[in-house]
Backbone as numpy.savetxt, mean C-alpha at the origin, in Angstrom:
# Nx Ny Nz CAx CAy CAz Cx Cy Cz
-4.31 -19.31 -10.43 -3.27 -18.70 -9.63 -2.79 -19.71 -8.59
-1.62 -19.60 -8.08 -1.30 -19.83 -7.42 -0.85 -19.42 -5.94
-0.82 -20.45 -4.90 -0.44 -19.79 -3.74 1.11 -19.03 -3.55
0.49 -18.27 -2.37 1.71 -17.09 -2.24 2.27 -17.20 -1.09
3.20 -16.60 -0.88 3.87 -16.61 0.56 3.68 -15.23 1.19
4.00 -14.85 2.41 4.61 -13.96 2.68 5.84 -13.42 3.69
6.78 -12.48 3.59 7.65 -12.21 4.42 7.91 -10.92 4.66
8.59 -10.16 5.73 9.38 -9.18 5.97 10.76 -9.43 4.63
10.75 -8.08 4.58 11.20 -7.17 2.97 13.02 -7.42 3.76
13.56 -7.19 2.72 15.43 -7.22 3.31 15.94 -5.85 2.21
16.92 -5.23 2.82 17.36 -4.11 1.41 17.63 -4.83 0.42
17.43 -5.85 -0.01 18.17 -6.05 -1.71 16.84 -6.43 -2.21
15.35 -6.19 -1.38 14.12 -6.23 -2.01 13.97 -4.70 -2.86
14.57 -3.91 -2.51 13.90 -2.45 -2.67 13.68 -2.01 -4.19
14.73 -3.09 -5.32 14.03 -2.49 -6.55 13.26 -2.96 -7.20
12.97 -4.43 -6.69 11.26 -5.00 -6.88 10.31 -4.17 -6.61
10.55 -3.60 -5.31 9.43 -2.80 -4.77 8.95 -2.09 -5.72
10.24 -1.26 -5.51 10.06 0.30 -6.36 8.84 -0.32 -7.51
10.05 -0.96 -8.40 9.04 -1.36 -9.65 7.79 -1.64 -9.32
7.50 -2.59 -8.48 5.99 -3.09 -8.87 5.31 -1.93 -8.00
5.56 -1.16 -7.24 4.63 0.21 -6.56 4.72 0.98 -8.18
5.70 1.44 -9.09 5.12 2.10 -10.41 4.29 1.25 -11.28
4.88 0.21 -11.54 3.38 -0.78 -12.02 2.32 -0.84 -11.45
1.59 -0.84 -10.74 0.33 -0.69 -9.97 0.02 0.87 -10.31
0.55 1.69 -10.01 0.45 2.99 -10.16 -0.21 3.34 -11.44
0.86 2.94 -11.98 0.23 3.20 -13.90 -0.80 2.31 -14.24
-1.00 1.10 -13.79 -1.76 0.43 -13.97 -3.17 0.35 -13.74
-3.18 0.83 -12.26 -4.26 1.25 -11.78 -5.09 2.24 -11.17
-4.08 3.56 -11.35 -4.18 4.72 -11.13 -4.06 5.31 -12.06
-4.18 5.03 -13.66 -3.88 6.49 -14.68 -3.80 7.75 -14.36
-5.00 8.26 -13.56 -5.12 9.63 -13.35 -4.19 10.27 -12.99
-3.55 9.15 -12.08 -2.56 10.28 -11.21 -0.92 10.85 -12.00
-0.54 11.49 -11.87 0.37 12.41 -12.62 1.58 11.67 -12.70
2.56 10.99 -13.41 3.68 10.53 -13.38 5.17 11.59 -12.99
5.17 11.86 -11.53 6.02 12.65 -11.51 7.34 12.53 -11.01
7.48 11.13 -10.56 9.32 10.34 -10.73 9.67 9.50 -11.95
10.62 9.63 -11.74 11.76 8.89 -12.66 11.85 7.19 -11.83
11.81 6.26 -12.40 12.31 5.11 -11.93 13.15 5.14 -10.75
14.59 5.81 -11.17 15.71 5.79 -10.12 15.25 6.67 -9.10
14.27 7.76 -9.14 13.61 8.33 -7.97 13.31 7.99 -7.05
11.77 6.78 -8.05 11.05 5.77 -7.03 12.38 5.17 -5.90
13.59 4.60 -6.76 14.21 3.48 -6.11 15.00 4.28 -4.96
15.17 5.35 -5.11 15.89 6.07 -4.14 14.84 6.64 -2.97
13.66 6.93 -3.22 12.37 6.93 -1.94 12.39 6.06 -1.43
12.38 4.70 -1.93 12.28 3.81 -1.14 13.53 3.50 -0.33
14.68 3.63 -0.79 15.98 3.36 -0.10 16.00 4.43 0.95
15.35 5.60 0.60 15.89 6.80 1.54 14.79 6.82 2.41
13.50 6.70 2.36 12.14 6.89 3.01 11.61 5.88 3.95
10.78 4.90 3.06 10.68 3.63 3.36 11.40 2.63 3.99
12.54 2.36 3.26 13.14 1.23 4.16 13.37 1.23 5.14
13.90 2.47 5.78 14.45 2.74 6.57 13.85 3.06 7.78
11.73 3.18 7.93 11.19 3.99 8.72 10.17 2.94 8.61
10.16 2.09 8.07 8.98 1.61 7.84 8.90 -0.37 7.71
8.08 -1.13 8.25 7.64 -2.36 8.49 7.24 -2.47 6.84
8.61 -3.55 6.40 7.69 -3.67 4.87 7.07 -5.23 4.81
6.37 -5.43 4.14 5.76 -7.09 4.05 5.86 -7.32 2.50
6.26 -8.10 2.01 6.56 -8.95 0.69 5.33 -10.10 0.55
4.77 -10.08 -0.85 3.93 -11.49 -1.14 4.20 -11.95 -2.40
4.97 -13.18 -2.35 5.61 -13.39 -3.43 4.55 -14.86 -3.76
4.93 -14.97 -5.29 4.19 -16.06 -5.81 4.90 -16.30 -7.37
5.39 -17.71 -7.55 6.28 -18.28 -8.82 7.25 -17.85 -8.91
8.18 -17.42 -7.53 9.54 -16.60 -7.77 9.55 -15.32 -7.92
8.16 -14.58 -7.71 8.30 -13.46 -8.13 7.39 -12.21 -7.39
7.48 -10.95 -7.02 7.51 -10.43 -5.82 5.35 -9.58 -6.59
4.44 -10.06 -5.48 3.29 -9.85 -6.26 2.56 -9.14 -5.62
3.17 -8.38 -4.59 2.88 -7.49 -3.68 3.25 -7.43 -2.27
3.25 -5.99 -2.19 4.46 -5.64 -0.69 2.92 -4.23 0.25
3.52 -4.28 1.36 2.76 -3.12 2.27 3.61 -2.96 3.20
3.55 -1.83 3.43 4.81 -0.58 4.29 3.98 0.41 5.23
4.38 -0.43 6.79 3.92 0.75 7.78 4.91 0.93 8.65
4.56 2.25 9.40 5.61 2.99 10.06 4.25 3.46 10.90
5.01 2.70 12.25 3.81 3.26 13.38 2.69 2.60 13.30
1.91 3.99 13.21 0.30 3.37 13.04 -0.48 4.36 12.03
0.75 4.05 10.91 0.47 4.54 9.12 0.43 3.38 8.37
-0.44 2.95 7.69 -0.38 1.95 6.28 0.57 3.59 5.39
1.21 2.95 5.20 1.61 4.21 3.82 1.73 3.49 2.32
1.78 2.12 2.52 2.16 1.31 0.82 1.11 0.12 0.59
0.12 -0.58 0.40 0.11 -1.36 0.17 -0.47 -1.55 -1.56
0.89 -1.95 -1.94 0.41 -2.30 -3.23 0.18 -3.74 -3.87
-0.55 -4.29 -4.69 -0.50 -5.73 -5.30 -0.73 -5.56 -7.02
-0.09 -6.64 -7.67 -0.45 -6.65 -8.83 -1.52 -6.95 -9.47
-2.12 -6.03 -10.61 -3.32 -6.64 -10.76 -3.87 -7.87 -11.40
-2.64 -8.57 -12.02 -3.30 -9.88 -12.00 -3.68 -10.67 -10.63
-3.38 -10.01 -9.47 -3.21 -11.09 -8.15 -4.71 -10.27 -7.30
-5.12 -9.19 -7.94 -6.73 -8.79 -7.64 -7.26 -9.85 -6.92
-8.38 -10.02 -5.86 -9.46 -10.79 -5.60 -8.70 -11.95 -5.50
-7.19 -12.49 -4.92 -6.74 -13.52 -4.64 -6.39 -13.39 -2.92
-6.79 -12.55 -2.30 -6.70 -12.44 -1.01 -5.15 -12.28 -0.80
-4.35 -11.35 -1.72 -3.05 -11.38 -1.20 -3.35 -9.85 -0.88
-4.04 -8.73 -0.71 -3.58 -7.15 -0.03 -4.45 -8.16 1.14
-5.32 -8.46 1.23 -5.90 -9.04 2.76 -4.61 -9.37 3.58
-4.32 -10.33 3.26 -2.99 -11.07 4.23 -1.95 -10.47 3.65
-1.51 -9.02 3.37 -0.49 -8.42 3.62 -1.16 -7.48 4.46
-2.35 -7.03 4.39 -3.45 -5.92 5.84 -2.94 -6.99 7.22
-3.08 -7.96 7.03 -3.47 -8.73 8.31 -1.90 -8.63 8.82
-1.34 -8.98 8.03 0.18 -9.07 8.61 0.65 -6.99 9.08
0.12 -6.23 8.95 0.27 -5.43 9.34 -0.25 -4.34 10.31
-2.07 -5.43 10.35 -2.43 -5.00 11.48 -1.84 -5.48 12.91
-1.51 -6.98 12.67 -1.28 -7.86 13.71 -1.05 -7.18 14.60
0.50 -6.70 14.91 0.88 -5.92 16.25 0.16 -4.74 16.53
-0.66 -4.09 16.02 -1.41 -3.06 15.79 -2.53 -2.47 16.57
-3.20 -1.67 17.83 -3.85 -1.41 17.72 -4.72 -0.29 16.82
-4.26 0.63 16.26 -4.40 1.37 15.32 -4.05 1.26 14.01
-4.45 1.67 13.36 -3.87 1.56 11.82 -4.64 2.91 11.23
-3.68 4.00 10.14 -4.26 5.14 9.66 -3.44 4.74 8.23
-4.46 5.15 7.08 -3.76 5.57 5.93 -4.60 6.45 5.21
-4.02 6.97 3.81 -4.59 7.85 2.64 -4.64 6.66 1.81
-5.97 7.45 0.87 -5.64 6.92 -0.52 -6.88 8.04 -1.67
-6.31 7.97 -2.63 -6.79 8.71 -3.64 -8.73 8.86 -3.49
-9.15 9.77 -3.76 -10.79 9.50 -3.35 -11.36 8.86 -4.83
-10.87 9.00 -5.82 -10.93 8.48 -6.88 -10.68 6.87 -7.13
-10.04 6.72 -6.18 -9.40 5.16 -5.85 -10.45 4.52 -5.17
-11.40 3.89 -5.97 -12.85 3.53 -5.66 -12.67 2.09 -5.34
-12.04 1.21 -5.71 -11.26 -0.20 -5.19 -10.58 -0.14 -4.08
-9.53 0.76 -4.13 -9.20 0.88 -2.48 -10.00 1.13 -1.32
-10.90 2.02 -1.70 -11.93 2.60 -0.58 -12.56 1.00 -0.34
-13.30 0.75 -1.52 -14.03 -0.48 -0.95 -13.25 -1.89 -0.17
-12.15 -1.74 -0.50 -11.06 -2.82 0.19 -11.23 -2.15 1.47
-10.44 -1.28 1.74 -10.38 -0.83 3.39 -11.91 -0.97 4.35
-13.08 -0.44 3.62 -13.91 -0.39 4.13 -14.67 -1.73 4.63
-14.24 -2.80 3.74 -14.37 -3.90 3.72 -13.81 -4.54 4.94
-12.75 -4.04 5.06 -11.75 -4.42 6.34 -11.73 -3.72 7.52
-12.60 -3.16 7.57 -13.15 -2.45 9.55 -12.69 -0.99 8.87
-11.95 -0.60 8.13 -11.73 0.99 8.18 -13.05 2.16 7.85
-12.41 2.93 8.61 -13.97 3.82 8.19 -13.00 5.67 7.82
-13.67 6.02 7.21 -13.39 7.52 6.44 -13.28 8.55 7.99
-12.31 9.01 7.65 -11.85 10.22 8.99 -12.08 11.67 8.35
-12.00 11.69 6.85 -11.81 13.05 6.45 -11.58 13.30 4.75
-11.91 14.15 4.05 -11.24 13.92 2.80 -11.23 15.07 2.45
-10.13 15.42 1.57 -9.27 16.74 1.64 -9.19 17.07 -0.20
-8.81 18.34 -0.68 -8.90 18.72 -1.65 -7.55 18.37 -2.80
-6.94 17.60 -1.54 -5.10 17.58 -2.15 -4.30 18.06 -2.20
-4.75 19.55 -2.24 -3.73 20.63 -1.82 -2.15 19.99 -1.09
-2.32 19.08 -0.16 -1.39 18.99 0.65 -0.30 17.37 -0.11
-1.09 16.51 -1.01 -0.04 15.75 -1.82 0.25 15.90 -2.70
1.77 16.05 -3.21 2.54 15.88 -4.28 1.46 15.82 -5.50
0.97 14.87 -5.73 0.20 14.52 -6.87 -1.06 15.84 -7.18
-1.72 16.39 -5.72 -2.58 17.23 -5.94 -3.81 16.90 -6.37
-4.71 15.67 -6.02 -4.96 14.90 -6.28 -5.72 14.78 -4.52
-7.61 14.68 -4.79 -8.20 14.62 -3.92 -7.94 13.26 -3.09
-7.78 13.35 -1.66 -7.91 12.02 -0.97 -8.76 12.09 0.40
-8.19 10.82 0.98 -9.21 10.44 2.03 -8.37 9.96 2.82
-8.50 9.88 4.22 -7.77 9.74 5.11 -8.81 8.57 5.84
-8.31 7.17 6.39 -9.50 5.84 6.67 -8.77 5.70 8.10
-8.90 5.13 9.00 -8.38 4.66 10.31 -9.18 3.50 10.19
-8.58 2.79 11.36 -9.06 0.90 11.88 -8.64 1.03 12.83
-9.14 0.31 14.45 -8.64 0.21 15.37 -9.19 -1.41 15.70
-8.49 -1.48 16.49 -8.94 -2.74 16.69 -10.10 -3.24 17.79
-10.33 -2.18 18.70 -11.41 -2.40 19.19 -12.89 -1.81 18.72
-12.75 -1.07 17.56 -14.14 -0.54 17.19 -14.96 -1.57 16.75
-16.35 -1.21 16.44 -17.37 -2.09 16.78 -17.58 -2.29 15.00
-18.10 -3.46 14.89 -17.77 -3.35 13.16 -19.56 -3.31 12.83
C-alpha cells in the first residue's frame, strides 16, 4: 500500500462518499438490512451530512479510501475501505477529528466487533447499548464516548 493523504471534504466529494459509505456497508456489515437506493445514500449525504457536519477525506492513488463525518461532539461516519484495513488510515481520520475536540460520542452496530475494538483501542469506552428499537436498521448498538481528559 501506499501512502495517503488527508483533507476536509468539498460538495463535489459527496458521491464518492456516498459510494464508498455503501461499499463498506455491504462489505463489511452484511447483516445489516439494505434499505436505500444509491441516489438515497447520495441525497443523505447532500441533505444531512454535508451540510451539518466536519467531513475528512483519505485519499490514496487518486482515489477517495476513506472519509469521517462529525457534527459537534458526534463521530456519525467514519468509514474506510477494506483493502486500506490495519493501514492506520480510520486512526488519522479519528485523530483529525478528535483534534479540536474535547469530547467525542458515537454509535456503532454491537455486532460490529472491529469497530468496537478500534474505538476501544482509541480511549473510547461503552456508555450504553440498546436493543435498536430506535435505528432505522433495527439492529442492536452501542453508544462509546472519548474525552480527552479521561484517564486511559
Amino acid at each position: 500500500m501506499s501512502l495517503f493523504t488527508l483533507r476536509r471534504a468539498t460538495p463535489s466529494d459527496m458521491p464518492d462518499v456516498a459510494a464508498l459509505n455503501r461499499h463498506v456497508r455491504r462489505t463489511c456489515l452484511p447483516y445489516l438490512p439494505d434499505l436505500h437506493t444509491p441516489e438515497e445514500d447520495l441525497a443523505f449525504f447532500r441533505e444531512h451530512v454535508f451540510p451539518t457536519s466536519e467531513v475528512w477525506l483519505a485519499h490514496a492513488e487518486e482515489r477517495l479510501i476513506g472519509f469521517a463525518g462529525a457534527r459537534l461532539d458526534w463521530l456519525d461516519h467514519l468509514y474506510v475501505d477494506p483493502a486500506w484495513h490495519g493501514c492506520g488510515v480510520g486512526q488519522a481520520l479519528l485523530a483529525a477529528v478528535k483534534e479540536d475536540r474535547p469530547e467525542l460520542n458515537l454509535w456503532t452496530f454491537q455486532d460490529n466487533a472491529q469497530a468496537r475494538r478500534f474505538y476501544e483501542r482509541h480511549g473510547f469506552c461503552l456508555i450504553a447499548t440498546t436493543d435498536g428499537s430506535a435505528n432505522e436498521e433495527r439492529m442492536p448498538d452501542a453508544h462509546y464516548r472519548w474525552t480527552r481528559d479521561q484517564p486511559l
